[in-house]
N, C-alpha and C positions, 0 to 999 in steps of 0.2 A: 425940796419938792421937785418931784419927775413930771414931767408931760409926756402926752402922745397921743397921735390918730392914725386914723386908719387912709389908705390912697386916696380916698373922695369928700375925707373930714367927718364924714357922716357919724362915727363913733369917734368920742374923743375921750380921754380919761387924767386922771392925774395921783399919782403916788405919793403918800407923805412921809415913808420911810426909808432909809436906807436900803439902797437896791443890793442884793445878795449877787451871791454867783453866777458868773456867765457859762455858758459853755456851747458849744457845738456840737449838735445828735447828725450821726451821719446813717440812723435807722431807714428802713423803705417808708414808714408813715411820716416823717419829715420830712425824706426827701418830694413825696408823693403831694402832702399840701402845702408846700412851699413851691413845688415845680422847681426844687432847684437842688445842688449836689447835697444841702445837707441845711437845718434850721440852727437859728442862734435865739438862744433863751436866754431871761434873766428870772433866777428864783425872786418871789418875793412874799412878802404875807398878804391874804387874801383880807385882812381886815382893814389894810390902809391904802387899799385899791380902792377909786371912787371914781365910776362913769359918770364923763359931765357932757355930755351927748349921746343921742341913737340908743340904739337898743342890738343885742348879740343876738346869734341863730349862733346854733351847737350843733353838734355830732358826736356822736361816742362810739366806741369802737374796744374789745381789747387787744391791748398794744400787743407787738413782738414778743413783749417781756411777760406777756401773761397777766398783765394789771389791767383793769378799766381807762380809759382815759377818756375824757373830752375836750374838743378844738372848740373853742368858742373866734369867732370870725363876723366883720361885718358884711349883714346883709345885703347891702346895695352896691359894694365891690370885692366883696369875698375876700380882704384882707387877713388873714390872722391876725389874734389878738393878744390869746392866750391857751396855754393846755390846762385843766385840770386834772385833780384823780379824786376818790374817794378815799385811796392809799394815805393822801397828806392831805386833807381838807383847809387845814391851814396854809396851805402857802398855793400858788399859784406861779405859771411859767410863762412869763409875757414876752412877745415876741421881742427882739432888741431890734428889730426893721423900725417899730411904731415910735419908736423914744425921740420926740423933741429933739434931744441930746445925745445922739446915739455914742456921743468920745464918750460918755459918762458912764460906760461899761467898758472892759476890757476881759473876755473870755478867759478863763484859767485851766478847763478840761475840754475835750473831747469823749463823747459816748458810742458806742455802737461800732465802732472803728473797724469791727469784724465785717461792716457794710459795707464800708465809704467805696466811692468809685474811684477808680484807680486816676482819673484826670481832675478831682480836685484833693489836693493834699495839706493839711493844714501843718502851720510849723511842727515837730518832733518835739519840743520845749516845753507842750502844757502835757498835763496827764492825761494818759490815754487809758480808757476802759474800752475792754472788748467789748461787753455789751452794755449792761447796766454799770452803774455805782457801787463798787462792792468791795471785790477783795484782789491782792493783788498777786499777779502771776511773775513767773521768772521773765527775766530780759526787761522789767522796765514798764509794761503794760498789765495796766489794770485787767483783771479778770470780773465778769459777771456774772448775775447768776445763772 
């Protein structure tokens, strides 16, 4: 079982499945609602996700990538929470700031890397996708679509 809330407790939640993959978006809309060089996600399924406080406000938008998304965040300190999409209704990307346990993830990619600013650099070690999740290009680096 995962925990986690948001900077003022207001929304709290708790996971009962095994947390999936991390990664780092170095995209302009992560950097933009994070305020900072780049977000940290953890995939997970949206069926064993359970709010046990507060309530989310949203926003959607389509991404970079040309997909819908939504930031759901709490309303009384504008935390991120999580992203959705309609893309994969099943699973959901919960910020890894909010985790109880935040050792209890360890990133394994990098996305959008075609972004990133040139003054935060993440190790060379995990997989790098230019943009999205896709397919991979020569030298090393995931290509997007």
């Amino acid at each position: 079982m995962s925990t986690g809330h948001c900077l003022c407790g207001f929304v709290s939640y708790e996971y009962s499945g095994k947390l999936g993959p991390a990664g780092y978006c170095h995209c302009e809309d992560c950097r933009r609602c994070t305020g900072s060089a780049f977000g940290v996600s953890v995939r997970v399924e949206v069926s064993n996700l359970r709010l046990l406080t507060g309530r989310l406000k949203s926003y959607s938008k389509v991404s970079d990538g040309g997909s819908e998304i939504t930031r759901h965040f709490c309303p009384e300190c504008g935390s991120p929470v999580f992203t959705s999409s309609p893309r994969h209704p099943e699973f959901i990307f919960l910020k890894a700031g909010l985790l109880d346990d935040a050792a209890a993830i360890e990133p394994v990619q990098q996305m959008w890397v075609q972004s990133r600013v040139a003054w935060a650099v993440i190790g060379p070690e995990l997989t790098a996708f230019a943009r999205g999740r896709t397919e991979v290009s020569s030298g090393g680096m995931q290509r997007g679509r």
